[in-house]
C-alpha beads as a LAMMPS data file, in Angstrom:
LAMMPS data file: protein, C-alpha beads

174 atoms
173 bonds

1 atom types
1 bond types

-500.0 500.0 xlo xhi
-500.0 500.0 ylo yhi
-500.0 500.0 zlo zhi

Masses

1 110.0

Atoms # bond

1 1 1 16.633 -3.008 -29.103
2 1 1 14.019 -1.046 -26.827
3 1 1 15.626 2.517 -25.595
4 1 1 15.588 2.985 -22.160
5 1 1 14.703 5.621 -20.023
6 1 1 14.902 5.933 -16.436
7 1 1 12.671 9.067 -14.310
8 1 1 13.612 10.339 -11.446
9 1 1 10.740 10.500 -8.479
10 1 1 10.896 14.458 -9.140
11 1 1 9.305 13.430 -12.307
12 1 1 6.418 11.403 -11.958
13 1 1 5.142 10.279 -8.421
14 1 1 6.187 6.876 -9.800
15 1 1 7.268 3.599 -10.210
16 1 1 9.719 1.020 -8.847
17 1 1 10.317 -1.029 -11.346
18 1 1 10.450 -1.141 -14.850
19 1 1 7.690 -2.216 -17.802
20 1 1 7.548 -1.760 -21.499
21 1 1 5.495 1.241 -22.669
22 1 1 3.925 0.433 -26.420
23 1 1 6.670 -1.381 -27.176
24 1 1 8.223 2.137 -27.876
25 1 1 10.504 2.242 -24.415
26 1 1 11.390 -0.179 -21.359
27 1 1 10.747 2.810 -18.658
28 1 1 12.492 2.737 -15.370
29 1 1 10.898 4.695 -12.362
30 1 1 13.165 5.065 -9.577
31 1 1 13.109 6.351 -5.873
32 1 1 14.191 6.171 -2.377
33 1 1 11.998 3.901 -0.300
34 1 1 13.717 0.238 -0.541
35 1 1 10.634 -1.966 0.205
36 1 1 10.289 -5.845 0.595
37 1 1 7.007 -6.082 -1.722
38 1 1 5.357 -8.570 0.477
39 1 1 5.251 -6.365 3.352
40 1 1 4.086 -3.354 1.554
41 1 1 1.205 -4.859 -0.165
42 1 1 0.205 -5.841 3.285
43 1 1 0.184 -2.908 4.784
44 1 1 -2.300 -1.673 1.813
45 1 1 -4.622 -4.416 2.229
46 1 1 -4.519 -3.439 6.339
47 1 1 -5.119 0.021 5.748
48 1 1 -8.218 -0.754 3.348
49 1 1 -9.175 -3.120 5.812
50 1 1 -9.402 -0.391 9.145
51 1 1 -11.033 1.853 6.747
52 1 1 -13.863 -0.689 5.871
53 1 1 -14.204 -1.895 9.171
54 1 1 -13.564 1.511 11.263
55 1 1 -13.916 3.993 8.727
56 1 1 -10.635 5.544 9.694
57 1 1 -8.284 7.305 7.637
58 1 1 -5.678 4.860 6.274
59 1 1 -2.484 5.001 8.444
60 1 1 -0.602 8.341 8.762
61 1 1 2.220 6.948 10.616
62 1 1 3.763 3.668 9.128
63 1 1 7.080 1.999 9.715
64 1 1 7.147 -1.285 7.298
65 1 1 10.002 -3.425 6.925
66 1 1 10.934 -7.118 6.668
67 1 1 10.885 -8.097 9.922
68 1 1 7.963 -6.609 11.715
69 1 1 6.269 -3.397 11.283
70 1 1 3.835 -1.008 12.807
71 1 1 1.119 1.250 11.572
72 1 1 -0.956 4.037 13.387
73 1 1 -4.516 4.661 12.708
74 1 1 -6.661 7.460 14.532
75 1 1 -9.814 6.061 16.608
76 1 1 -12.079 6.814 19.227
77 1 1 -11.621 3.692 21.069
78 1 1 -8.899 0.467 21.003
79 1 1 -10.629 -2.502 19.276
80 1 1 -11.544 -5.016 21.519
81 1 1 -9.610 -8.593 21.301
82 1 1 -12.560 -9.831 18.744
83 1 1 -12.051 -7.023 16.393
84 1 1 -8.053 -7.624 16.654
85 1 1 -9.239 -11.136 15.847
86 1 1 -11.231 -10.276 12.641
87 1 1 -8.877 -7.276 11.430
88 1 1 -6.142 -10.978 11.502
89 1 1 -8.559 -12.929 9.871
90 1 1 -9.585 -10.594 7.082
91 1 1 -6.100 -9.353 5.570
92 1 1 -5.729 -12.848 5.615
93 1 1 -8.887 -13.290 3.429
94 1 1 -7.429 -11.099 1.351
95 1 1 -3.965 -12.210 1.301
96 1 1 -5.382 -15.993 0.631
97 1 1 -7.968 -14.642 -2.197
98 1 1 -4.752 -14.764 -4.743
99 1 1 -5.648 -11.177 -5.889
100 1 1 -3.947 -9.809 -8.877
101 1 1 -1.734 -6.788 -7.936
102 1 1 -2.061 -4.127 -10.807
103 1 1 -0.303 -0.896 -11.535
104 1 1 -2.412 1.852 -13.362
105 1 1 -0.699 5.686 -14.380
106 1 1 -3.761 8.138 -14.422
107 1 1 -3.981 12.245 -13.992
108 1 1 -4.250 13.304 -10.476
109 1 1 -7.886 14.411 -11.611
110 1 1 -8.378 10.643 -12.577
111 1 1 -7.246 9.105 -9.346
112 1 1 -8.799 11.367 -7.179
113 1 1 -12.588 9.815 -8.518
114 1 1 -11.063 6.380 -6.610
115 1 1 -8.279 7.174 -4.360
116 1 1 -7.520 9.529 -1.308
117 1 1 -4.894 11.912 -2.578
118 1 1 -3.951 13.810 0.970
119 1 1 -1.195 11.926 1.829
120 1 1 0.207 12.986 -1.812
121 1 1 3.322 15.501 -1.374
122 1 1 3.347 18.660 -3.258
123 1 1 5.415 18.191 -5.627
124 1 1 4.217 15.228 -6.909
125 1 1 3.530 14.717 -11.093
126 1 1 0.427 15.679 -12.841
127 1 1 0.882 11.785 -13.637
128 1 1 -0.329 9.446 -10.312
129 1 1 1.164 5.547 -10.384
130 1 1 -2.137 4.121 -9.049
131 1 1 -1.571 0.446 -6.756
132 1 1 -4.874 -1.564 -7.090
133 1 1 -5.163 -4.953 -5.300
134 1 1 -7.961 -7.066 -6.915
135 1 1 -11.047 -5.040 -6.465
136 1 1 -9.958 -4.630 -2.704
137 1 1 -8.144 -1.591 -2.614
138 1 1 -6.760 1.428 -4.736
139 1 1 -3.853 3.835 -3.560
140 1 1 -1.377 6.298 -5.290
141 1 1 1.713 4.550 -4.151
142 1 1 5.361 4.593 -5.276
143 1 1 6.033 1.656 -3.374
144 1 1 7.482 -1.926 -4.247
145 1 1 4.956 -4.453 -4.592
146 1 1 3.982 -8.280 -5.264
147 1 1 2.336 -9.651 -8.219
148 1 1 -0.223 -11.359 -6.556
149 1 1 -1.771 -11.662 -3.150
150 1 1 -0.357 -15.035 -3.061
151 1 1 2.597 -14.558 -2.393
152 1 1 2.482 -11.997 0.467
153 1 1 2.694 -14.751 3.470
154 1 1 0.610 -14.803 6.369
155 1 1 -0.275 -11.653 8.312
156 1 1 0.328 -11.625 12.338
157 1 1 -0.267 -8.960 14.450
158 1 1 2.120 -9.224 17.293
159 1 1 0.927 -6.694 19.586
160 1 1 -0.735 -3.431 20.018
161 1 1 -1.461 -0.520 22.045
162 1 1 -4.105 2.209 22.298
163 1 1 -2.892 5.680 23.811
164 1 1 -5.025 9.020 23.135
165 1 1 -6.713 8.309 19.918
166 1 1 -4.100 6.336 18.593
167 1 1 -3.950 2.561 17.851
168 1 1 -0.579 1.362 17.498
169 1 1 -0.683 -1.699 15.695
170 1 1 2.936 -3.939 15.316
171 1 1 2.469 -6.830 12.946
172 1 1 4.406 -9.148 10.495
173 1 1 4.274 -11.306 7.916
174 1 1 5.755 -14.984 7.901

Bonds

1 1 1 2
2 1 2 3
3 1 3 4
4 1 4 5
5 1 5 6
6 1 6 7
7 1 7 8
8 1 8 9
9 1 9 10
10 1 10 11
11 1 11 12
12 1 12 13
13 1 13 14
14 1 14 15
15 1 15 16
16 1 16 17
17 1 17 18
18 1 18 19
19 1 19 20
20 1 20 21
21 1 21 22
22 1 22 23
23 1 23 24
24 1 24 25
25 1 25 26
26 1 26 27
27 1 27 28
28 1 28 29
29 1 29 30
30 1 30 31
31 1 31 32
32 1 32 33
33 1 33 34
34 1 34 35
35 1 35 36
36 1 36 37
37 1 37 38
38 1 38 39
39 1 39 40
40 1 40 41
41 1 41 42
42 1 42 43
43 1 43 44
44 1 44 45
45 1 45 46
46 1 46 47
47 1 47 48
48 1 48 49
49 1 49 50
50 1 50 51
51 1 51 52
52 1 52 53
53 1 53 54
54 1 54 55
55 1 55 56
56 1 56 57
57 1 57 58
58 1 58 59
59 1 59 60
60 1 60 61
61 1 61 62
62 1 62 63
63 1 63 64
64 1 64 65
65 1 65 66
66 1 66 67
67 1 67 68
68 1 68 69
69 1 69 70
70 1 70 71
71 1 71 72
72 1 72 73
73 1 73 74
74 1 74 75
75 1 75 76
76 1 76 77
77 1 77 78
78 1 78 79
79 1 79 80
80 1 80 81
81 1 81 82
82 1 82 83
83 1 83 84
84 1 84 85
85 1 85 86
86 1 86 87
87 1 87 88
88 1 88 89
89 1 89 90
90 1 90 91
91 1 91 92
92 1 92 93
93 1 93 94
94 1 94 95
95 1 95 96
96 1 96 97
97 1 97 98
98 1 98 99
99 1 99 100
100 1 100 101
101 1 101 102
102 1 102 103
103 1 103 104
104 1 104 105
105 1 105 106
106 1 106 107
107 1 107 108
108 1 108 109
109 1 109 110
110 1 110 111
111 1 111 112
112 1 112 113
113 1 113 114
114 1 114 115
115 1 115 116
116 1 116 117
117 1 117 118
118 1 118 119
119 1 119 120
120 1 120 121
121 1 121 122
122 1 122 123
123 1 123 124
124 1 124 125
125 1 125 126
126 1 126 127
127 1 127 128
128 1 128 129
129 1 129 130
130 1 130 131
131 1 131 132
132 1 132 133
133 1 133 134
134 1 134 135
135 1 135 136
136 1 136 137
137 1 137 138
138 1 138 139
139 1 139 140
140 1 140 141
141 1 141 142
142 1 142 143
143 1 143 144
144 1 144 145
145 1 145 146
146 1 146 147
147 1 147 148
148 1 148 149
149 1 149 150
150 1 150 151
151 1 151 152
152 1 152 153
153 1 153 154
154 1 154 155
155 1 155 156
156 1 156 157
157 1 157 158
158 1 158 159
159 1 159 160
160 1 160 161
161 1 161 162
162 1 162 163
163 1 163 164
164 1 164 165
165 1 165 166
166 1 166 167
167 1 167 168
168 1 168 169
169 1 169 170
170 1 170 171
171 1 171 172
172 1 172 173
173 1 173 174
């Protein structure tokens, strides 16, 4: 029998979930944030998706949940319809692409070379649970997340609104 051990979030800026590390222990990772994976992969692949097309910060202000969500993203102007078209059509891309969904642990000095470590709290581990999706996109997340791209759904943006350098962006996935 494998020993387990379970880490708090104080511990290591972590994990939901558990895997098997060298066959030595089945480690647990736990933290606060109950996620429905599909939804929170999505919003990853949306934020690398407004920084490639905008080259904006990825969102600062995010409210993700089951039935729809919303993200924030700082800009100097509101997209026009065609670019609310493609922004659609590309996490879609994405989404359809059947991207592998891996989970890396590096040193913050490590994941800094790939990832944008401001949003990372204070406190967080020396050790950085690294989210990459296919060769798309790489964040330090703690987050809940699919296997595969596959099985994330479609991605709908429902509506949106543009109000002093802030696009508010509500969207879903069925």
């Amino acid at each position: 029998m494998i020993p387990k051990l379970v880490l708090a979030q104080e511990f290591l800026y972590g994990y939901s979930g558990s895997f098997i590390d060298s066959g030595n222990y089945s480690v647990t990772y736990v933290h606060n944030k109950a996620e429905y994976s599909p939804v929170h992969s999505c919003e990853h692949i949306l934020n690398r998706t407004m920084v490639n097309m905008f080259g904006c910060p990825r969102s600062r202000n995010a409210h993700i949940e089951r039935k729809k969500s919303k993200c924030d993203y700082i800009l100097d102007t509101c997209p026009t319809d065609e670019q609310v078209a493609a922004i659609e059509a590309k996490v879609n891309e994405v989404i359809s692409a059947a991207m592998p969904v891996m989970i890396e642990f590096m040193t913050r000095d490590e994941a800094a070379k790939i990832v944008d470590l401001s949003k990372l709290p204070d406190d967080a581990s020396e050790t950085l649970r690294i989210v990459s999706i296919g060769d798309y996109d790489d964040c330090a997340c703690i987050g809940a997340h699919v296997q595969n791209t596959s099985e994330i759904g479609e991605f709908r943006i429902i509506s949106h609104d543009f109000n002093e350098g802030i696009w508010r962006v509500r969207w879903k996935v069925i």
